[in-house]
GUZA-516027 format. One record per residue (C-alpha): residue in three letters; z, y, x. Coordinates in steps of 0.001 Angstrom, whole numbers, plus 500000, padded with zeros to 6 digits. Example, Ala and Ser with C-alpha at 12.3 -4.5 7.8 and 13.67 -1.06 7.14 Angstrom:
Ala507800495500512300Ser507140498940513670
END
This chain:
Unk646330218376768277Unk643458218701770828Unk645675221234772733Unk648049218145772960Unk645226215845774396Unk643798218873776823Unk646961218329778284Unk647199214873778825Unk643770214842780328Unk645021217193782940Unk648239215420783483Unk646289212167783603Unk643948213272786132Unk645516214482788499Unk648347211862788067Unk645428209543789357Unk644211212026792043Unk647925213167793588Unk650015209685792774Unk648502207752795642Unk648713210301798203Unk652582211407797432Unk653818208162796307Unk652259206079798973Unk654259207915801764Unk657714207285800187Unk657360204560797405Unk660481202886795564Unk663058205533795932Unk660176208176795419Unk661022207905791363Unk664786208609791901Unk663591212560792359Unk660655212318790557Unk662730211535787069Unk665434213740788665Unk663132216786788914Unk661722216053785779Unk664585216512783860Unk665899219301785893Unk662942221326786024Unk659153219728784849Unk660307219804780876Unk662185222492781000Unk659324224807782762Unk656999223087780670Unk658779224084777351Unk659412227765778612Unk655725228429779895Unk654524227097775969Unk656914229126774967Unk655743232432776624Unk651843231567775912Unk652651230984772176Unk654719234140771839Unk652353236760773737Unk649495234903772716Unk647981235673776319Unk646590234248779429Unk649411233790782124Unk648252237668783461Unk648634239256780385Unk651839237200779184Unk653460237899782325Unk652419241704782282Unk653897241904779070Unk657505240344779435Unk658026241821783046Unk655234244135784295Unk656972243672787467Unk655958240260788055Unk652712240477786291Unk650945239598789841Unk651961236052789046Unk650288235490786634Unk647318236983788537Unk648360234812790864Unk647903231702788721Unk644260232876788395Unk643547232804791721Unk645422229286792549Unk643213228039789364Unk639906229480790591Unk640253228136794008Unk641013224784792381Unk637928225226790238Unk635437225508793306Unk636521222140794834Unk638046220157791840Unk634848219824790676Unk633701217940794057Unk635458215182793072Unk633730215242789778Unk630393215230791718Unk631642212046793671Unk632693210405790784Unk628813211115788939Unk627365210025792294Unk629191206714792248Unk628903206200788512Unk625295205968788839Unk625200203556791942Unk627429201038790017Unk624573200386788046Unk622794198243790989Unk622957195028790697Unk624192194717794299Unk626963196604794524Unk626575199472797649Unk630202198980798892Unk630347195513798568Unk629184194044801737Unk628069194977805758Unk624450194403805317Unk623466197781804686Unk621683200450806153Unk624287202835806618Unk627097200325807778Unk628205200282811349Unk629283198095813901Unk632471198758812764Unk632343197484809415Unk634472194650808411Unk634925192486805470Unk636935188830805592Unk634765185791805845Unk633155184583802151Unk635820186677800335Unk638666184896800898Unk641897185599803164Unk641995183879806637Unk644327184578809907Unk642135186876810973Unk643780190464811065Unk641536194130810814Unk641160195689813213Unk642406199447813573Unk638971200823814419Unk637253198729812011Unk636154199780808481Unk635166198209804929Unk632340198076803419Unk633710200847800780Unk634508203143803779Unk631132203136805307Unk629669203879801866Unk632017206745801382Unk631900208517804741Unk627836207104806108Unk626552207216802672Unk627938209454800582Unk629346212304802658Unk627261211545806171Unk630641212762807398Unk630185215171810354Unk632657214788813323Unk635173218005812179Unk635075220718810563Unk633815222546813908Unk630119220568812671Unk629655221632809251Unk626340219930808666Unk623869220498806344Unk623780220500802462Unk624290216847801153Unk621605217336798443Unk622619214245796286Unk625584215828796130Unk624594219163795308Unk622609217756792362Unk625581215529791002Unk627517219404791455Unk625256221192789272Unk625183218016786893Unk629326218462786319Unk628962222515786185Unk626741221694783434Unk628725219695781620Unk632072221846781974Unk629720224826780878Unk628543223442777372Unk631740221569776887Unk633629225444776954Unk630932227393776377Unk632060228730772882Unk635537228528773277Unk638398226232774086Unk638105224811770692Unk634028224173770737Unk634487220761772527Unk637598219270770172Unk635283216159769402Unk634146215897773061Unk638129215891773982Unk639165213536771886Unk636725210697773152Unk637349211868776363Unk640916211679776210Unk641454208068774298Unk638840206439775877Unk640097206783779428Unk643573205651778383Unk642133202466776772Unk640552201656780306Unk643457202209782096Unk645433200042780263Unk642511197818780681Unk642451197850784318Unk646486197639784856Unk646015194462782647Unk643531193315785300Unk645032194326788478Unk648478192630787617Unk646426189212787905Unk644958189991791243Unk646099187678794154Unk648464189888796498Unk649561192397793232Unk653259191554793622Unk653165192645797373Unk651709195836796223Unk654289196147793516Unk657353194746795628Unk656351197982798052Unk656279200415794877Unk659626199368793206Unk661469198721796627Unk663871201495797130Unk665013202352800794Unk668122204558799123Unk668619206399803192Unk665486208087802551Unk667125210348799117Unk668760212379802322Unk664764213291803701Unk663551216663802296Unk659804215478802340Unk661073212609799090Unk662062215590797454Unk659194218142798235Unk656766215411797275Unk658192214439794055Unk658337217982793023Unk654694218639794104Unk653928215959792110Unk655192216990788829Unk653629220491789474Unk650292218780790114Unk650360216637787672Unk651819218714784642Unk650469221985785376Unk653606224252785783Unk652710227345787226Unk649132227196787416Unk648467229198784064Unk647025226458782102Unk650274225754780053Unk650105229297779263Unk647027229536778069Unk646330226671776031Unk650003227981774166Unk648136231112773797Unk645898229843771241Unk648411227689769330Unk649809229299765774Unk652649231683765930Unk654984228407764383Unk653709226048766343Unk656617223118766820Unk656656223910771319Unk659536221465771510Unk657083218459770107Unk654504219707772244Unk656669219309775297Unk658034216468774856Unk654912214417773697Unk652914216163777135Unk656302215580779440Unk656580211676777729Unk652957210639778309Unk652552212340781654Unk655500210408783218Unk654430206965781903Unk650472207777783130Unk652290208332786099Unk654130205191786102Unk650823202945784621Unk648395204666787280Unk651000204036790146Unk650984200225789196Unk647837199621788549Unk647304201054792024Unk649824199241793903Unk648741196126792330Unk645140196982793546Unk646514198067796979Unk648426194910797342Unk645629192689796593Unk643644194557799542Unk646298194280802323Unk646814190979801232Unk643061189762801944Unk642625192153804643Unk645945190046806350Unk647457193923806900Unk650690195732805382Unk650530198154802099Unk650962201136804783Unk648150200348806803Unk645544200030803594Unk646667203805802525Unk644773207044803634Unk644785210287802767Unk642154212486801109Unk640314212794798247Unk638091209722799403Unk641186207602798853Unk639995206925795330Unk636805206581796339Unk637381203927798972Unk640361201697797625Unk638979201273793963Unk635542200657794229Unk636575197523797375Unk638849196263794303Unk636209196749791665Unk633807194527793952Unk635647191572793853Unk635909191229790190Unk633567189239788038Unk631241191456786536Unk632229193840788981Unk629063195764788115Unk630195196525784731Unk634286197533785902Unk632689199409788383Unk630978201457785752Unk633463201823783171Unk635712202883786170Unk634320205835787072Unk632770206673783835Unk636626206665783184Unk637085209094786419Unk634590211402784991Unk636233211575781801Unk639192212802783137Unk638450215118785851Unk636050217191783169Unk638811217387780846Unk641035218665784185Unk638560220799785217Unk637430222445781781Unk641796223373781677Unk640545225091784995Unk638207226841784216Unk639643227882780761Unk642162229737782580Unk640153231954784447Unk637788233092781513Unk640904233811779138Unk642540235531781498Unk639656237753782383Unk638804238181778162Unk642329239386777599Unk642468241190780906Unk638821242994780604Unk637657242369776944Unk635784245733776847Unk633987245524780218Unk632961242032779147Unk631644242877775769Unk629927245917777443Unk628546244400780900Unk628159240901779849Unk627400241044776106Unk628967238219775216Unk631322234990775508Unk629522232094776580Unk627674235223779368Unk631231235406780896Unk631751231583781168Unk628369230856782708Unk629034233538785333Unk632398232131786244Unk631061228806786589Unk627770229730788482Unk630090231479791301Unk632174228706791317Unk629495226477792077Unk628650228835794604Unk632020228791796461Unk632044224908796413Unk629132224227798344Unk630814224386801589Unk632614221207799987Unk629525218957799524Unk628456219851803610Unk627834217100806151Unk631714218693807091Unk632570219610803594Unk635380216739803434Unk637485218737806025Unk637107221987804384Unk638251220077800839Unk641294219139802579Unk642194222101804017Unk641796224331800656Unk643542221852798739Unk646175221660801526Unk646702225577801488Unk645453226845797622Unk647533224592795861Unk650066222627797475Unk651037225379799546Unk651226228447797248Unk652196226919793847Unk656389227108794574Unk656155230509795253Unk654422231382792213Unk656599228787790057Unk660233230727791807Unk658982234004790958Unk657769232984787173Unk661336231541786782Unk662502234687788236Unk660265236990785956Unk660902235307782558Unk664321234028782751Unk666129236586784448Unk664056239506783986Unk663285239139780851Unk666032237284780167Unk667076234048778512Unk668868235197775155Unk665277237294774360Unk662985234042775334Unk665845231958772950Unk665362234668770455Unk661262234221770211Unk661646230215770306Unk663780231128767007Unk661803233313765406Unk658500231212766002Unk660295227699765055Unk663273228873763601Unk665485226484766170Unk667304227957769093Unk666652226014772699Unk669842223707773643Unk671950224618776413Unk669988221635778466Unk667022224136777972Unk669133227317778919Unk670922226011781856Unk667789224897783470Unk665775228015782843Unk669117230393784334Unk670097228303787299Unk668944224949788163Unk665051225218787778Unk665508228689790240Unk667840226724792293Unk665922223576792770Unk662200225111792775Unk663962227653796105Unk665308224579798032Unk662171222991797587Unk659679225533798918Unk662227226356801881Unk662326222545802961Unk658853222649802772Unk658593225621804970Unk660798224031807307Unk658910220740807401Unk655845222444807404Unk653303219938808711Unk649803221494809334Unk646882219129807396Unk645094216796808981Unk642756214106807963Unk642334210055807638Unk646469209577808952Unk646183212155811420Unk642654210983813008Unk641674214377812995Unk643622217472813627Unk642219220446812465Unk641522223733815340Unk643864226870815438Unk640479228776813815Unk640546226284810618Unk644691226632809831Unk644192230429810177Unk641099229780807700Unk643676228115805814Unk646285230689805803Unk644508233455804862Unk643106231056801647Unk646888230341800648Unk647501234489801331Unk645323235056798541Unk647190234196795742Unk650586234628797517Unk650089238729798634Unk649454239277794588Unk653197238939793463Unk654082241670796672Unk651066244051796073Unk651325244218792214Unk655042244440792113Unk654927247141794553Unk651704249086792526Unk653874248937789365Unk657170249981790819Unk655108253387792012Unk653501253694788865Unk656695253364786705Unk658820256095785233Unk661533258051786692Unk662711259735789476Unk665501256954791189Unk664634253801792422Unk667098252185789658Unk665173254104786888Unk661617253027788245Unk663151249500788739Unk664742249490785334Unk661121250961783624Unk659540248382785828Unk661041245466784323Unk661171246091780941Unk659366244628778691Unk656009246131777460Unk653979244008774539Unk650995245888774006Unk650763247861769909Unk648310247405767611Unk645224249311768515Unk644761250545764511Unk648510250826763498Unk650829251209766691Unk652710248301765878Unk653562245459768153Unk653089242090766793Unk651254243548763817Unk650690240760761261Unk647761242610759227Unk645432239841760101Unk642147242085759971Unk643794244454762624Unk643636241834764789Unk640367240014763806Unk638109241795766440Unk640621240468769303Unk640870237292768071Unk637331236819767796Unk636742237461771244Unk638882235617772457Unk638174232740770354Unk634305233252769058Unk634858229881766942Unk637865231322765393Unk638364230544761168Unk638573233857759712Unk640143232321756886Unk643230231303758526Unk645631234764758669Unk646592235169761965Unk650687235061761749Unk652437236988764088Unk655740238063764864Unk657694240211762356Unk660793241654763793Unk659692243672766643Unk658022246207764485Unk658228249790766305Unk657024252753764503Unk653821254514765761Unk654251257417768132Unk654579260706767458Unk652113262518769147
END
């Protein structure tokens, strides 16, 4: 069950982080391909990467490896994507800490002009209420100054990088912290933490959509959400951002389905898994997006400005937009804390899916050099997180804002189709689709529908290909605040070389294992290359042995909370005989 609710957290938190800055560029007939590409490819991905993780019982490298050695750099590449993502995810973690402990004033920071880091520039309508005065473009709000005077001391580009912004870098450590004891163990030592962490936040979001709807301006904000403009369905960018945001949002391709299916039971019911995770995901999506809108509207409507001109891009856009809301409210004092208490919540329980994926990949990849070098389990996890704190420093600079932007522009958004094409490629066709049918059988004793298998085959490979092309095509190179700030030639290369790290694994791994295989002809070293190798039992030869104390020692370290009374069942029917030597 707390699998289940990992996964929501994830889906929930980044539904909050990415829903705003994709839906805000194309609202209305934005959920046409969103439920579209849902359908088409988000469930069925999601149902064939729990499948794979359940089966193999690996991390996405070792899963990967196994059904289609060939490919195995994608799952490699998943790790990388994932511990990029872990250096600067947690920034926003470290934002939301910082602000959670300022809403405890009694004057809210970002409510008003009259403080000490506010500009000339700053602008907020006279006593609260709406008059026909209209903002100015080089004017900001209150919340604005806070976020980029206070908070950040934002530099002028990422040419000025600035020094450390200590309150940040303590509010950093603070969330490392928390992700380290709430995973130290193993994935199942924070189940209690998890499941507060996961109702509680959905109890305050209904809250707050309750609350927005009644704000003054929230059908404006709504009217711009729902409004369809049916000549933009022919624009590649409604279609690239929909997809990005089910990829964000869900977690396809980044390794984390994978891994939390790795330490499910070997009959684990996937189908109820995916459609629970797939069913709550897109109606977070749909709450957070009104609840926003409603906020938004309420904000252009006092500010006398359109929904357009309120939106910005960034991570500060939750930081900005919310907390302006949150000040008008009575008790705004107390929303403001349960808010980002609530934005805490959530972002650990994305982050700890994160991290999780790095440290099982590395025990399944390495489990005798990390028994050896680093002695034990909770050793490995505190190294991963300390040098992940190290690599997100340059994110809490007087300049770190840029370089959050440009990482998340070029790790993520950039790279993650090219993984997700190839991982079609490697399991479906590779591998094959009658063997992946065959393993959902024997593990739930129901074969996947032909909705299932004609996604997998040929419209999940077709659709996730268009997409990444047309987003080659309309490659737009990232800038900042609505293209304000356009980053140097020096920064994109910065950029490209980031993205290059998880994309030259598939090329460099495929090539390393197509030397390495058998045979003389390239179609025999192909053909050895892609076949699939599941690793024997160490003590019998056997692959998929079910003696349960065969595999106790693995299991263990891979899961040190692990009930040793529970036999381990595994799969039955692809017994091979031992060897002869």
């Amino acid at each position: 069950m707390y699998y289940i609710l990992e996964r929501l957290n994830f889906s929930r938190d980044n539904t909050l982080n990415v829903s705003l800055r994709d839906k805000s560029r194309l609202p209305g007939v934005f959920l046409v391909p969103y439920f579209l590409i849902l359908v088409v490819c988000g469930v069925p991905l999601l149902y064939m990467e729990l499948s794979i993780g359940q089966f193999t019982r690996r991390g996405p490298i070792g899963a990967l490896g196994q059904i289609c050695p060939l490919f195995k750099g994608a799952g490699l590449s998943s790790v990388v994507i994932s511990f990029l993502m872990s250096t600067y995810h947690n920034v926003i973690i470290a934002y939301a800490i910082y602000y959670f402990f300022a809403a405890f004033r009694a004057h809210q920071p970002w409510s008003d002009c009259d403080n000490s880091w506010n500009t000339a520039a700053c602008w907020l309508p006279l006593n609260g209420f709406v008059d026909n005065r209209t903002r100015l473009n080089a004017s900001k709000t209150p919340s604005e100054d806070f976020f980029d005077n206070k908070v950040l001391q934002i530099s002028s580009g990422i040419e000025e990088p600035g020094a450390l912004r200590w309150e940040l870098v303590a509010c950093l450590i603070t969330a490392w912290i928390m992700v380290y004891f709430s995973i130290w163990k193993s994935i199942k030592s924070s189940a209690q933490v998890r499941y507060l962490t996961a109702t509680l936040p959905f109890l305050l979001i209904v809250v707050f959509l309750t609350r927005s709807l009644t704000l003054e301006g929230a059908d404006k904000g709504l009217q711009f959400f729902f409004h369809p403009r049916w000549e933009l369905l022919g624009d590649a960018k409604v279609w690239i951002n929909a997809a990005a945001q089910i990829f964000n949002s869900v977690g396809i391709a980044f390794g984390s389905m994978i891994c939390f299916a790795s330490y499910n039971k070997f009959h684990n019911t996937i189908l109820v898994d995916t459609v629970a995770v797939s069913l709550i995901n897109a109606c977070s999506s749909l709450l957070v997006g009104i609840f926003s809108f409603a906020t938004i509207g309420n904000i252009a409507r006092e500010q006398n400005m359109s929904v357009e001109a309120v939106l910005s891009d960034g991570p500060g856009l939750v930081f900005v937009i919310y907390p302006q809301a949150l000040a008008k409210m009575p008790a705004s004092q107390l929303w403001a804390v349960l808010f980002f208490f609530m934005m805490v919540c959530l972002s650990l329980n994305s982050q700890f899916a994160i991290v999780e994926v790095v440290v099982t990949s590395i025990q399944d990849g390495f489990p005798n050099w990390v028994k050896r070098r680093l002695l034990c389990h909770e050793m490995l996890v505190l190294v991963i997180c300390v040098v992940s704190f190290l690599f997100g420093l340059p994110n809490i600079t007087q300049g770190g804002i840029y370089f959050f932007q440009l990482i998340d522009h070029y790790a993520a958004s950039l790279s993650i189709m090219f993984l997700a094409f190839f991982e079609v490629i490697a399991i479906s066709w590779c591998y094959g689709v009658r063997r992946l049918c065959n393993n959902v059988k024997e593990m739930t004793g129901r074969v996947p529908s032909m909705y299932f298998r004609f996604c997998w085959l040929i419209a999940a490979p077709l659709l996730i290909l268009a997409v990444w092309v047309f987003s080659l095509i309309d490659y737009e190179p990232p800038t900042y605040r609505n293209g304000e700030y356009e980053y140097p030639w020096w920064a994109e290369a910065i950029g490209w070389g980031i993205a290059s790290l998880s994309l030259i694994c598939i090329p460099a791994f495929a090539i390393y294992v197509f030397i390495k295989s058998e045979g003389n002809t390239f179609s025999e070293k192909l053909k050895n290359s892609i076949k699939p190798h599941f690793e024997a039992c160490k003590l019998c030869g056997q692959e998929y042995c079910q003696e349960p104390m065969h595999n106790l020692e693995e299991e263990t370290a891979k899961d040190p909370q692990q009930d040793m009374i529970n036999p381990i069942q595994l799969n039955a029917n692809y017994l091979l005989s031992k060897p002869q030597s």
